[in-house]
N, CA, C and O atoms as a Maestro MAE file, in Angstrom:
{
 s_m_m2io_version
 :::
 2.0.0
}

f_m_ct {
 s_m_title
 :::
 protein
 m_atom[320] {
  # First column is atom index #
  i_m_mmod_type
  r_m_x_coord
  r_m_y_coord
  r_m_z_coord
  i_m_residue_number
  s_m_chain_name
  s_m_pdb_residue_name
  s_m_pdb_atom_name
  i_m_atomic_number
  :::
  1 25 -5.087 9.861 -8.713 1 A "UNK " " N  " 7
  2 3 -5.870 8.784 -8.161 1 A "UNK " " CA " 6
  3 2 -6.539 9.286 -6.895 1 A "UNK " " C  " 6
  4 15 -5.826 9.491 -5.912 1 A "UNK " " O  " 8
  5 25 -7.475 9.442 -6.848 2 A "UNK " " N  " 7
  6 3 -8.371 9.285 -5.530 2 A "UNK " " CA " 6
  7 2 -8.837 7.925 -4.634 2 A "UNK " " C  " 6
  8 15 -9.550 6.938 -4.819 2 A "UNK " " O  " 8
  9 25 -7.776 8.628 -3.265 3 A "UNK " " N  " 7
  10 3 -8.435 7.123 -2.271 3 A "UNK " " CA " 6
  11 2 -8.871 7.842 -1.389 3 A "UNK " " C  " 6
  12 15 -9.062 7.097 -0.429 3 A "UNK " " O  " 8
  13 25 -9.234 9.169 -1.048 4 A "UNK " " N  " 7
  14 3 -10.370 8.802 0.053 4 A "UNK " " CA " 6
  15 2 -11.095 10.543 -0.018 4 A "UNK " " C  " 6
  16 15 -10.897 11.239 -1.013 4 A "UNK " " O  " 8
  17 25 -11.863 11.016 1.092 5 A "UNK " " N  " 7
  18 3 -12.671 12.265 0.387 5 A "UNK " " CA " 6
  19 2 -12.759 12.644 1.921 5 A "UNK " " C  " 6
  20 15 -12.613 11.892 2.885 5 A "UNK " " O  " 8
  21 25 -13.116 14.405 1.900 6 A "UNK " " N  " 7
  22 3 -12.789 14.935 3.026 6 A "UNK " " CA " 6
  23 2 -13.913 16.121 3.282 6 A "UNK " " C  " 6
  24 15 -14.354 16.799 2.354 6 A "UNK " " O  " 8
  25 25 -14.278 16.267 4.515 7 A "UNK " " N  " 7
  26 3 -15.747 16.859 4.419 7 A "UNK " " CA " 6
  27 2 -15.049 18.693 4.275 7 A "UNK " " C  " 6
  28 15 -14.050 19.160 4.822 7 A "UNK " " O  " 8
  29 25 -15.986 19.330 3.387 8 A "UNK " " N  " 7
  30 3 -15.736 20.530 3.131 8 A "UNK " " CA " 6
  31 2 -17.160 21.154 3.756 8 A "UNK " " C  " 6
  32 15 -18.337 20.822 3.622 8 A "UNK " " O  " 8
  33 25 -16.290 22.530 4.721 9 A "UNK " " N  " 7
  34 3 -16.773 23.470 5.239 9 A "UNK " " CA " 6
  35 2 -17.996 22.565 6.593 9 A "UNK " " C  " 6
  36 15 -17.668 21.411 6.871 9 A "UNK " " O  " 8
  37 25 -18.991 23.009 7.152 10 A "UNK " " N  " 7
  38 3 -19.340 22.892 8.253 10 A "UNK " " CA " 6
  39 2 -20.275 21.347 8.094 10 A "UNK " " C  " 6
  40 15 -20.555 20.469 8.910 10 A "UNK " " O  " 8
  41 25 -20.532 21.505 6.839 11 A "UNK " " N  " 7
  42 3 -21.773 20.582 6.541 11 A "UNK " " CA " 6
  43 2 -21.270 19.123 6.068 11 A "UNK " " C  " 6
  44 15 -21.004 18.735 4.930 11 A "UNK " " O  " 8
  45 25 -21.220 18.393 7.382 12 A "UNK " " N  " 7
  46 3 -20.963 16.492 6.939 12 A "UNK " " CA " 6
  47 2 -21.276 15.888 5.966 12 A "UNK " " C  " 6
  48 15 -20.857 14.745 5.783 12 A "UNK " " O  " 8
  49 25 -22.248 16.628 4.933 13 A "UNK " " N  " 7
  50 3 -22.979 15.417 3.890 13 A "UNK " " CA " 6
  51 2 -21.984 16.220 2.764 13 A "UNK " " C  " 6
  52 15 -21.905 15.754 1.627 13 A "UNK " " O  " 8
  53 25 -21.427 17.126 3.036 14 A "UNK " " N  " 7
  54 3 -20.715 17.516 1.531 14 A "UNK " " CA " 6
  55 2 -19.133 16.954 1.335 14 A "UNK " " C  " 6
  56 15 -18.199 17.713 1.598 14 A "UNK " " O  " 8
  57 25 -18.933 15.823 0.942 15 A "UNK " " N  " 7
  58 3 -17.897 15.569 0.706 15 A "UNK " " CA " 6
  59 2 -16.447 16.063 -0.665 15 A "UNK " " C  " 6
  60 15 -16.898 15.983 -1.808 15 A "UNK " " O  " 8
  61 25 -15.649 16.297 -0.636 16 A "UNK " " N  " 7
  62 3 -14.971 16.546 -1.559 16 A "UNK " " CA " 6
  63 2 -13.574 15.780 -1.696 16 A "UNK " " C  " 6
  64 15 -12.673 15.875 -0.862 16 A "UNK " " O  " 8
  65 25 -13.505 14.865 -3.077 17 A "UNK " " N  " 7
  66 3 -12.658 13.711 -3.546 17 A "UNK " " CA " 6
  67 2 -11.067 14.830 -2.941 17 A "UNK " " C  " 6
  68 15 -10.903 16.047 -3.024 17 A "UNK " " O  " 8
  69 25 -10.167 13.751 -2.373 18 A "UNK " " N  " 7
  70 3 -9.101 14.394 -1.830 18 A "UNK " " CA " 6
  71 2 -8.013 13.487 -2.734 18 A "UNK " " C  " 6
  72 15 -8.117 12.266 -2.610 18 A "UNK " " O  " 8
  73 25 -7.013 13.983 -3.602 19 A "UNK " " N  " 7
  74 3 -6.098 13.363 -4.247 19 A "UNK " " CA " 6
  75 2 -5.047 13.394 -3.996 19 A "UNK " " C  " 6
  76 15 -4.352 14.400 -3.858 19 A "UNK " " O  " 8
  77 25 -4.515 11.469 -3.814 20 A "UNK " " N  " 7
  78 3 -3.536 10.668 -2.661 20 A "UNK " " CA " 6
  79 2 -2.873 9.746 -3.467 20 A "UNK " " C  " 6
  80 15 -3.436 8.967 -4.237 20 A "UNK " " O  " 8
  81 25 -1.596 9.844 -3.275 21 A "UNK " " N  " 7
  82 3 -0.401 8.769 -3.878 21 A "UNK " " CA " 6
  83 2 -0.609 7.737 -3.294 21 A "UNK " " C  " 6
  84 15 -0.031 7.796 -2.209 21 A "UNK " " O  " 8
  85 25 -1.441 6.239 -3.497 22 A "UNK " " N  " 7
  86 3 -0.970 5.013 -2.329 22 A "UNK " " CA " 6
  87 2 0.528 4.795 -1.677 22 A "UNK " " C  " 6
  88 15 1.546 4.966 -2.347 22 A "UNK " " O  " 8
  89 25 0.540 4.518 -0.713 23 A "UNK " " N  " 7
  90 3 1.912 4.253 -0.132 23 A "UNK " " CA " 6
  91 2 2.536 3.022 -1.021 23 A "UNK " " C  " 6
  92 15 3.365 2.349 -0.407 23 A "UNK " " O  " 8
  93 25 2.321 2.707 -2.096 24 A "UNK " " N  " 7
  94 3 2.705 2.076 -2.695 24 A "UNK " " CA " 6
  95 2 3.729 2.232 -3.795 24 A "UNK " " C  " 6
  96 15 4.585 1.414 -4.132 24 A "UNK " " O  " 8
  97 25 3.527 3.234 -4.210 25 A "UNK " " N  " 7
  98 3 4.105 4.014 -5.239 25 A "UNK " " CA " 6
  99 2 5.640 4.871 -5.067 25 A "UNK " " C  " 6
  100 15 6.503 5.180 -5.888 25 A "UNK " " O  " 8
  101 25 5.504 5.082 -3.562 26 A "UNK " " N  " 7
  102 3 6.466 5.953 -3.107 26 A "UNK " " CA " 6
  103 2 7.848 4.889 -3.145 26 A "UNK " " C  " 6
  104 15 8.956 5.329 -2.838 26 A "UNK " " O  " 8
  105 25 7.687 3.703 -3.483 27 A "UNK " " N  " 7
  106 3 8.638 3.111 -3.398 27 A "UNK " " CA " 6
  107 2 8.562 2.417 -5.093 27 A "UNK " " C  " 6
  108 15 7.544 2.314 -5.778 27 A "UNK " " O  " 8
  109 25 10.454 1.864 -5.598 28 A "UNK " " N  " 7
  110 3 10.322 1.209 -6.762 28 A "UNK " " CA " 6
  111 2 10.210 0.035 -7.076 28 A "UNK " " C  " 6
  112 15 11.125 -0.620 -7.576 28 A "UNK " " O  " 8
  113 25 8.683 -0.544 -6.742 29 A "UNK " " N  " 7
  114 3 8.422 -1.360 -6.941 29 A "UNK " " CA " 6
  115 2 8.460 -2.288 -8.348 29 A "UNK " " C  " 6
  116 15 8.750 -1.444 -9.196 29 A "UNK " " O  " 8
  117 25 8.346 -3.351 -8.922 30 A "UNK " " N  " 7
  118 3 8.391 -3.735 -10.361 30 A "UNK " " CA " 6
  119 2 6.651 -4.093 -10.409 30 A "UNK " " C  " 6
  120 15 6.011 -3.793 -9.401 30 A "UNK " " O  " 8
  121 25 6.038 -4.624 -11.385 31 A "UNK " " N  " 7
  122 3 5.303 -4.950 -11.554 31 A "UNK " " CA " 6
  123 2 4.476 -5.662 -10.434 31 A "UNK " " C  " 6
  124 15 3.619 -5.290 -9.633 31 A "UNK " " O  " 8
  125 25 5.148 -6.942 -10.746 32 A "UNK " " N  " 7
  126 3 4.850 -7.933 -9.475 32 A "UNK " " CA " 6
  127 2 5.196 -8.119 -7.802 32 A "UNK " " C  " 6
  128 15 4.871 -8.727 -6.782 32 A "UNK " " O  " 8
  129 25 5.812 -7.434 -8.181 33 A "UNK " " N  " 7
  130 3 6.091 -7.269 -6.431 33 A "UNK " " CA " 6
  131 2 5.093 -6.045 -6.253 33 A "UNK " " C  " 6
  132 15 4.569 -5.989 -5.140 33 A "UNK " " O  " 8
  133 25 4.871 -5.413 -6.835 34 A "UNK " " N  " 7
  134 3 3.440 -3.885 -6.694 34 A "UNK " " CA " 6
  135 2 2.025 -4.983 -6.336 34 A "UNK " " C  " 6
  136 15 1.152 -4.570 -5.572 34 A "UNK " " O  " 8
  137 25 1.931 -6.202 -6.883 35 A "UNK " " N  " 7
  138 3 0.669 -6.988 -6.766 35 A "UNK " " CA " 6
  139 2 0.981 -7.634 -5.587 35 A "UNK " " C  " 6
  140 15 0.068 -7.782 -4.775 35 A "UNK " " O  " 8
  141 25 2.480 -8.200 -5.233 36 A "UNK " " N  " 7
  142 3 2.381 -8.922 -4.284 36 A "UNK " " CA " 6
  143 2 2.123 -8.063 -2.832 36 A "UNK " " C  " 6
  144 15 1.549 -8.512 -1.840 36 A "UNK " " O  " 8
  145 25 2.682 -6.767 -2.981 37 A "UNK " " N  " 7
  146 3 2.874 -5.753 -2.066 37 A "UNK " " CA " 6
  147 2 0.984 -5.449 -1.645 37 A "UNK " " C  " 6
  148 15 0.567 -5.725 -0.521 37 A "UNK " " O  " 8
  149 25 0.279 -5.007 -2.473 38 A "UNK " " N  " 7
  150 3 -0.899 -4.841 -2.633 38 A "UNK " " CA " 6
  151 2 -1.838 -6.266 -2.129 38 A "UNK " " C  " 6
  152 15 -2.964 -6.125 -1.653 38 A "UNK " " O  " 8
  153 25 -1.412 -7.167 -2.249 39 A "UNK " " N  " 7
  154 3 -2.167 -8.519 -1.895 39 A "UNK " " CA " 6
  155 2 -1.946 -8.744 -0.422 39 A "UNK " " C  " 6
  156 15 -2.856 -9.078 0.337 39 A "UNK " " O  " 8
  157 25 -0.601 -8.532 -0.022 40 A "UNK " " N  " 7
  158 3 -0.025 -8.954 1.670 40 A "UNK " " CA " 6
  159 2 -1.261 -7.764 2.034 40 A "UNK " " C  " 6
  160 15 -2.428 -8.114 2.211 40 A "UNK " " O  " 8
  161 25 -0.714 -5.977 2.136 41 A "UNK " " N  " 7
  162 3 -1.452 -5.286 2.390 41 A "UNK " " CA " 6
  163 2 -3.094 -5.406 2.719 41 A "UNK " " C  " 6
  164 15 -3.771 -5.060 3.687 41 A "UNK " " O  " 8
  165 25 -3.332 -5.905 1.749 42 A "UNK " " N  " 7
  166 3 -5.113 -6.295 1.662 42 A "UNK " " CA " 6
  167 2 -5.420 -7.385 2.869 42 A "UNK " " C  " 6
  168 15 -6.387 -7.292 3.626 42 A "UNK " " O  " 8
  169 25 -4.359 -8.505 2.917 43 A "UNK " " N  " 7
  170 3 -4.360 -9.235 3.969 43 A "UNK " " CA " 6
  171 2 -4.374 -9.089 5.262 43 A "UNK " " C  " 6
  172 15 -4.938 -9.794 6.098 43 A "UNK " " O  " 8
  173 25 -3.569 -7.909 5.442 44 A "UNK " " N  " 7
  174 3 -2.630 -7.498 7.209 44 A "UNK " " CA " 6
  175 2 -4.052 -6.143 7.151 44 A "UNK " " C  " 6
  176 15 -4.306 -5.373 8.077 44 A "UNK " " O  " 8
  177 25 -4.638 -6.189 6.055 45 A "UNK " " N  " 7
  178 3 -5.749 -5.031 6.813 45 A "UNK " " CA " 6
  179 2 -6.699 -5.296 7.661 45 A "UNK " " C  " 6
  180 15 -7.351 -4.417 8.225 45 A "UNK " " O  " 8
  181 25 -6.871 -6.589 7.836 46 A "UNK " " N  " 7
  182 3 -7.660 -6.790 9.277 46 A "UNK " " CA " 6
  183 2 -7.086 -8.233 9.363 46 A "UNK " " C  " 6
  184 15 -7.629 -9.236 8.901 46 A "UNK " " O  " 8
  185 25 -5.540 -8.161 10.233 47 A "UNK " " N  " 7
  186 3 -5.010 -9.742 10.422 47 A "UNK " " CA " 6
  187 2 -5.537 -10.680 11.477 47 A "UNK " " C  " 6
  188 15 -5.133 -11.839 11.562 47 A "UNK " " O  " 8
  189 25 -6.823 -9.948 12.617 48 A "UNK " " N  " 7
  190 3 -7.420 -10.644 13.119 48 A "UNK " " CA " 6
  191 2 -8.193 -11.276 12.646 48 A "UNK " " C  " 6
  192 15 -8.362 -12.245 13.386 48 A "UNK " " O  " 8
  193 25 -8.865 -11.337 11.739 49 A "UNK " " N  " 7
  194 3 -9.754 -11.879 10.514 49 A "UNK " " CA " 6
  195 2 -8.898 -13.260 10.176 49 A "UNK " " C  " 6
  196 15 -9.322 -14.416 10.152 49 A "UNK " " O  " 8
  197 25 -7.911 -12.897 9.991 50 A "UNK " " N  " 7
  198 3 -6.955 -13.959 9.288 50 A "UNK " " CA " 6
  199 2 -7.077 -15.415 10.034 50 A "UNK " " C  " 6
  200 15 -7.114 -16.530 9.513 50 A "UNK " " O  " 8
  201 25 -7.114 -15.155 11.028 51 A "UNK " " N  " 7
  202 3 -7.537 -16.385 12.282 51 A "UNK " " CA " 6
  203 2 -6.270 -17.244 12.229 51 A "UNK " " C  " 6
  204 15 -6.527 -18.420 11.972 51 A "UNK " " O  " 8
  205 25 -4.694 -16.912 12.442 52 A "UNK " " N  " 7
  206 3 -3.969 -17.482 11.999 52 A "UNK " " CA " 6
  207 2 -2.749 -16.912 12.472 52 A "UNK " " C  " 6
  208 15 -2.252 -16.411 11.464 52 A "UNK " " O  " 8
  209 25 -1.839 -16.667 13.628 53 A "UNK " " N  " 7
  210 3 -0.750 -16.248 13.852 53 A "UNK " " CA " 6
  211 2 -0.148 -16.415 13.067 53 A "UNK " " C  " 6
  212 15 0.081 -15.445 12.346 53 A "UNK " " O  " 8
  213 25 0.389 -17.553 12.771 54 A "UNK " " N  " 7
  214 3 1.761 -18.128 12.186 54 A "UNK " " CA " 6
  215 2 1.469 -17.342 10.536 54 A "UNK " " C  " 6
  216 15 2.449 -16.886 9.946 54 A "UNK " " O  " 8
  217 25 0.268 -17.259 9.987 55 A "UNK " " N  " 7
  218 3 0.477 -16.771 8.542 55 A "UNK " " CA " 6
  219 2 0.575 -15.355 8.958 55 A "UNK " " C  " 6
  220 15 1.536 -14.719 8.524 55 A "UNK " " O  " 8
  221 25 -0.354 -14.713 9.804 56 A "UNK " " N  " 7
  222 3 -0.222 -13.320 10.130 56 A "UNK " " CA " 6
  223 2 1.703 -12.733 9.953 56 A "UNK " " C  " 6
  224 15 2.217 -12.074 9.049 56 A "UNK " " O  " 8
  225 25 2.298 -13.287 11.154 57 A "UNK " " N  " 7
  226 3 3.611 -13.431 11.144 57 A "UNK " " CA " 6
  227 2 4.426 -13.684 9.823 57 A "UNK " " C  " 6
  228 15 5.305 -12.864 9.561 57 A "UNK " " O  " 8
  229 25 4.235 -14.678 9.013 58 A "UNK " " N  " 7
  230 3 4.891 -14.427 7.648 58 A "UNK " " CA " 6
  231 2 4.102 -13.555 6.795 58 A "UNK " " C  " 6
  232 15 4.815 -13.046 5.929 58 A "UNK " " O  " 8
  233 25 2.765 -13.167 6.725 59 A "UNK " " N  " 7
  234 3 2.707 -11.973 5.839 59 A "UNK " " CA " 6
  235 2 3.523 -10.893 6.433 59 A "UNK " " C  " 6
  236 15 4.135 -10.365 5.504 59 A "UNK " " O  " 8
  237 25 3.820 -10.307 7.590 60 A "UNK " " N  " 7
  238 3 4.241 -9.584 8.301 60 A "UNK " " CA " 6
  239 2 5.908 -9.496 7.735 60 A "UNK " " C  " 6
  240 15 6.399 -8.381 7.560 60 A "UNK " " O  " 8
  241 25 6.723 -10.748 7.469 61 A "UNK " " N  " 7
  242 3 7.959 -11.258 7.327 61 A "UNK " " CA " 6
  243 2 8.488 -10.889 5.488 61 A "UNK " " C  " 6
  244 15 9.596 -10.618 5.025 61 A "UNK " " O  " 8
  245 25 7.086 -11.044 4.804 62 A "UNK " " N  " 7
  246 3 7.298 -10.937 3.512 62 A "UNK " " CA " 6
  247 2 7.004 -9.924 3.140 62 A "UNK " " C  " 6
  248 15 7.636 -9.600 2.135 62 A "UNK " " O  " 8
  249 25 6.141 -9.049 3.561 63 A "UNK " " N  " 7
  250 3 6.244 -7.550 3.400 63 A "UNK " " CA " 6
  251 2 7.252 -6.642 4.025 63 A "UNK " " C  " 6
  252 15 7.420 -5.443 3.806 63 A "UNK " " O  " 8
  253 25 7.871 -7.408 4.818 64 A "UNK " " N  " 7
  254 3 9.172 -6.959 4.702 64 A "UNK " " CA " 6
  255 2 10.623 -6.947 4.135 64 A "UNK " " C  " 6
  256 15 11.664 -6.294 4.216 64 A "UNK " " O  " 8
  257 25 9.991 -8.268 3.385 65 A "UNK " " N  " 7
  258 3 10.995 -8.489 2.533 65 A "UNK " " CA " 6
  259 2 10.893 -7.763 0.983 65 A "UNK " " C  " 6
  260 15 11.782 -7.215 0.331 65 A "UNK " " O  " 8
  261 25 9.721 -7.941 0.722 66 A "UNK " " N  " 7
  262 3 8.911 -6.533 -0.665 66 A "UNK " " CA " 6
  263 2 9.696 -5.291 -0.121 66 A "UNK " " C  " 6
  264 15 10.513 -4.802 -0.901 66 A "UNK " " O  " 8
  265 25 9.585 -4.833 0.862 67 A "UNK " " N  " 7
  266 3 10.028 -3.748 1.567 67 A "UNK " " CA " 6
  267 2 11.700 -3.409 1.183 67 A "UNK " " C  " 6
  268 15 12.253 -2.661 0.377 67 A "UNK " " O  " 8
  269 25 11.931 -3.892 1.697 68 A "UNK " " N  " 7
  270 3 13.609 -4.446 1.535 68 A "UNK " " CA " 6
  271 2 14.511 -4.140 0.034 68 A "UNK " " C  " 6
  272 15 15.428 -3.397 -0.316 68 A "UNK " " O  " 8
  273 25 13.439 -5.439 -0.732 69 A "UNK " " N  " 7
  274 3 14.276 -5.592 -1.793 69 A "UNK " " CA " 6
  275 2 13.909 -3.988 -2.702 69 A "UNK " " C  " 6
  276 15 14.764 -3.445 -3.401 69 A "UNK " " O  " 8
  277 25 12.940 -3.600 -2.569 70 A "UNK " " N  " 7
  278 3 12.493 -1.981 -3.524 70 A "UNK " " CA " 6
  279 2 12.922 -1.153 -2.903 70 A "UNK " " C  " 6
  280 15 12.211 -0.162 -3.068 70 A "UNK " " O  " 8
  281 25 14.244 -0.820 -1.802 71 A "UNK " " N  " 7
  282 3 14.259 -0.076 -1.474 71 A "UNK " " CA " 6
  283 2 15.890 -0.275 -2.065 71 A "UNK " " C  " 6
  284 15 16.507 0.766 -2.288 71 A "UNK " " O  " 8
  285 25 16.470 -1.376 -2.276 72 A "UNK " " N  " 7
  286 3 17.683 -2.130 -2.631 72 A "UNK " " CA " 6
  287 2 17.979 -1.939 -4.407 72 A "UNK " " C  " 6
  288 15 18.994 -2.037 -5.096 72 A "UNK " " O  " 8
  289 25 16.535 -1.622 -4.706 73 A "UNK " " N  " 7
  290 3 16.376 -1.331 -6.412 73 A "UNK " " CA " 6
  291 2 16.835 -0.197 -6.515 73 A "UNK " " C  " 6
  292 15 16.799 0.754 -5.733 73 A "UNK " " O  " 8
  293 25 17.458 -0.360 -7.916 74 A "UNK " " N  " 7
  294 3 18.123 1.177 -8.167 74 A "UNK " " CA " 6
  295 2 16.395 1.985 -8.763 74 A "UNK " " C  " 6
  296 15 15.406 1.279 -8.961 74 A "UNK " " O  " 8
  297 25 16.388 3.017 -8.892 75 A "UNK " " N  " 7
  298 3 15.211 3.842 -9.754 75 A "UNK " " CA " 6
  299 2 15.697 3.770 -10.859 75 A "UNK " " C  " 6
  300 15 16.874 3.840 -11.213 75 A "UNK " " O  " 8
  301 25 14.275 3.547 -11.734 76 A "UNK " " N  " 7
  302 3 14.195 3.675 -13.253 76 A "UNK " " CA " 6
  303 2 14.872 4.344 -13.523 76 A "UNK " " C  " 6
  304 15 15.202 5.122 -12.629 76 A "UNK " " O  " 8
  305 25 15.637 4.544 -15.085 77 A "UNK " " N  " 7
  306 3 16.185 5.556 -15.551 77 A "UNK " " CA " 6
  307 2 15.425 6.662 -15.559 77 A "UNK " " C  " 6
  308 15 14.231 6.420 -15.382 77 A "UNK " " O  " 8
  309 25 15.823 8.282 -15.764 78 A "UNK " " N  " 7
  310 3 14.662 9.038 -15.782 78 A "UNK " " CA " 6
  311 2 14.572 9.463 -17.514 78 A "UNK " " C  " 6
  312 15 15.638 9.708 -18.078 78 A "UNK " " O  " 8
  313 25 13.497 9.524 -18.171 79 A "UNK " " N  " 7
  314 3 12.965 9.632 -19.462 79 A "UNK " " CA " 6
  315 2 13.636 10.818 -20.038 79 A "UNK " " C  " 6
  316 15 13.373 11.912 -19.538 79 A "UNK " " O  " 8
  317 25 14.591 10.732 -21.169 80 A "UNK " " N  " 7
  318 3 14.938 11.724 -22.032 80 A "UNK " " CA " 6
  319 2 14.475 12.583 -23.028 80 A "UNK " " C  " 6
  320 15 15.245 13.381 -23.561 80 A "UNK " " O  " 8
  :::
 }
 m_bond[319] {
  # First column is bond index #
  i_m_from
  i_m_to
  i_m_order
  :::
  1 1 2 1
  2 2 3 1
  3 3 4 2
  4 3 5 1
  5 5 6 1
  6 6 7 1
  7 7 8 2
  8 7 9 1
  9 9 10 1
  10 10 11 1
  11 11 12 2
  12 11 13 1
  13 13 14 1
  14 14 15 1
  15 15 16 2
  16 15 17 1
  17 17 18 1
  18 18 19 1
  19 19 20 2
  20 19 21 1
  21 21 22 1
  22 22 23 1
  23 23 24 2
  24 23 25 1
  25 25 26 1
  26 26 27 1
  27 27 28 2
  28 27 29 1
  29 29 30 1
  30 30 31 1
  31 31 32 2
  32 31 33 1
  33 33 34 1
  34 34 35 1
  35 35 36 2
  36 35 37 1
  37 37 38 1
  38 38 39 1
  39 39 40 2
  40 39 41 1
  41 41 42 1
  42 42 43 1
  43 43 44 2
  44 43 45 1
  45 45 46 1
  46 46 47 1
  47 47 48 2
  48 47 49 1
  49 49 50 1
  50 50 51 1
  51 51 52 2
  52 51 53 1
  53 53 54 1
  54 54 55 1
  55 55 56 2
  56 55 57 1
  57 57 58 1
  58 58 59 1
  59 59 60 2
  60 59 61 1
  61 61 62 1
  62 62 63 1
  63 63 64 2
  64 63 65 1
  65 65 66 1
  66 66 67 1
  67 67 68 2
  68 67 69 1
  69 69 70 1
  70 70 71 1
  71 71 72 2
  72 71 73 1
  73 73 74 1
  74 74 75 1
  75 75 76 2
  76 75 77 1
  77 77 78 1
  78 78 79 1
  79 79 80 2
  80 79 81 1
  81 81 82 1
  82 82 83 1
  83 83 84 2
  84 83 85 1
  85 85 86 1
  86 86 87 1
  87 87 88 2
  88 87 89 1
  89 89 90 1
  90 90 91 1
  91 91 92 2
  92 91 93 1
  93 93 94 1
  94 94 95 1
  95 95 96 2
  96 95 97 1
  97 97 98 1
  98 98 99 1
  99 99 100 2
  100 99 101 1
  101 101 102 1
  102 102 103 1
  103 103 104 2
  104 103 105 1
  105 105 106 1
  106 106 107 1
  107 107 108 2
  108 107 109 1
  109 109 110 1
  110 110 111 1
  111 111 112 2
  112 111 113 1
  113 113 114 1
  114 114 115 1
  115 115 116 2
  116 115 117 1
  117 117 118 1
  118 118 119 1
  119 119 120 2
  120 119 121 1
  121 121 122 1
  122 122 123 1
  123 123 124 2
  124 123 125 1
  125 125 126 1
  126 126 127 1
  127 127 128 2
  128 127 129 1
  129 129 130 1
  130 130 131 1
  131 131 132 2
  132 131 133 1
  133 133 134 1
  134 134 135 1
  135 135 136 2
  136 135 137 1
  137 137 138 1
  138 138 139 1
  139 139 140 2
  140 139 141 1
  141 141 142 1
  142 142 143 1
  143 143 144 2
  144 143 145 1
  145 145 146 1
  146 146 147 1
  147 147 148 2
  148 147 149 1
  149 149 150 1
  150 150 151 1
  151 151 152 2
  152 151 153 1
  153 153 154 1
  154 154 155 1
  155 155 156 2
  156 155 157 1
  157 157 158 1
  158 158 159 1
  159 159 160 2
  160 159 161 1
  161 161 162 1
  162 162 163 1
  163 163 164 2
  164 163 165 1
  165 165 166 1
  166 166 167 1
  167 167 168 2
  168 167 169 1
  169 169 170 1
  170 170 171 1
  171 171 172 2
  172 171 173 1
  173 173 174 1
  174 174 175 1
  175 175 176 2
  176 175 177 1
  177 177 178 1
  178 178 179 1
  179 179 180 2
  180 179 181 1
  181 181 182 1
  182 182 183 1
  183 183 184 2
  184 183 185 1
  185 185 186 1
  186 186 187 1
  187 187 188 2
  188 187 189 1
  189 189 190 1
  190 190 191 1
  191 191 192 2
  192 191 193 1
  193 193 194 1
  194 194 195 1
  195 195 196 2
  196 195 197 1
  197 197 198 1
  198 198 199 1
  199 199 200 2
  200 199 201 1
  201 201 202 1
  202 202 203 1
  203 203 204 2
  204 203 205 1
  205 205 206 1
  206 206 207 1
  207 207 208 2
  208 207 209 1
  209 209 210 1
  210 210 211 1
  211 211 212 2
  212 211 213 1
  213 213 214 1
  214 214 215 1
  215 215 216 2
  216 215 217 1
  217 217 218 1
  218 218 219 1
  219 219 220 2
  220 219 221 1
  221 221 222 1
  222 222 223 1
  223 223 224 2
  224 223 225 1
  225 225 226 1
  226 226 227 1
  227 227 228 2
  228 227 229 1
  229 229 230 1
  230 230 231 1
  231 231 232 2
  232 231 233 1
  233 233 234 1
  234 234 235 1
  235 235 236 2
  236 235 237 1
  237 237 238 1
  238 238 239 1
  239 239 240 2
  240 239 241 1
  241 241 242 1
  242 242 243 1
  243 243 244 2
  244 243 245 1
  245 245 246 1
  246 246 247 1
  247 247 248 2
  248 247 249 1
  249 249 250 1
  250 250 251 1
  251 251 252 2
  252 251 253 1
  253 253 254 1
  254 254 255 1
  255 255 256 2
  256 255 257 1
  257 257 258 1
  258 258 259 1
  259 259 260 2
  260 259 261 1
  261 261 262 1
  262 262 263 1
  263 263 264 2
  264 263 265 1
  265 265 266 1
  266 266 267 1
  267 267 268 2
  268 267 269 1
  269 269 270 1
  270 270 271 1
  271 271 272 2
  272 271 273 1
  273 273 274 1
  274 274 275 1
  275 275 276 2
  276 275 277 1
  277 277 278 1
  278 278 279 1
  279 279 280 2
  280 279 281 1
  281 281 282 1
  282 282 283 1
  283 283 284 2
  284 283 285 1
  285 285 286 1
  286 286 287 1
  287 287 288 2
  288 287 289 1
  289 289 290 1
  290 290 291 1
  291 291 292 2
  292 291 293 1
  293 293 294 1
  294 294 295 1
  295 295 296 2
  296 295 297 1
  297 297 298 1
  298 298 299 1
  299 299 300 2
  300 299 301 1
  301 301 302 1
  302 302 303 1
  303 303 304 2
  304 303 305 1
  305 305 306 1
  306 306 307 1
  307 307 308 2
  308 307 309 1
  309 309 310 1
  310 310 311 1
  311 311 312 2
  312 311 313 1
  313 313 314 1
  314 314 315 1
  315 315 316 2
  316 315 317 1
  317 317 318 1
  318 318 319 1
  319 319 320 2
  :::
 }
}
């Protein structure tokens, strides 16, 4: 997966695709908690936008709780 690109050699206009695990992945997430994880994220990416302490603060509270519980998950079996 490519998320972001990195300038090669002296010249700024030449970019080259740089290939990156989202910080998402590194943990065992299930399905839905990967969307819910991905949705808070998208949110807290500009929480001044949000115009809203108190939700800022519980997205803040529940991505830590996503946090928490996938780290509390055992890992998949590994494939035989």
């Amino acid at each position: 997966m490519l998320t972001s690109c990195e300038v090669v050699g002296s010249d700024s206009s030449r970019l080259a695709p740089v290939a990156r695990r989202p910080a998402i992945s590194a943990q065992p997430y299930t399905a839905a908690s990967a969307a819910q994880m991905l949705a808070v994220e998208t949110l807290l990416a500009e929480p001044e936008a949000l115009g809203d302490d108190v939700l800022e603060t519980c997205l803040y509270l529940f991505r830590q709780r996503l946090h928490e519980s996938a780290v509390r998950a055992e890992p998949p079996p590994m494939p035989v």
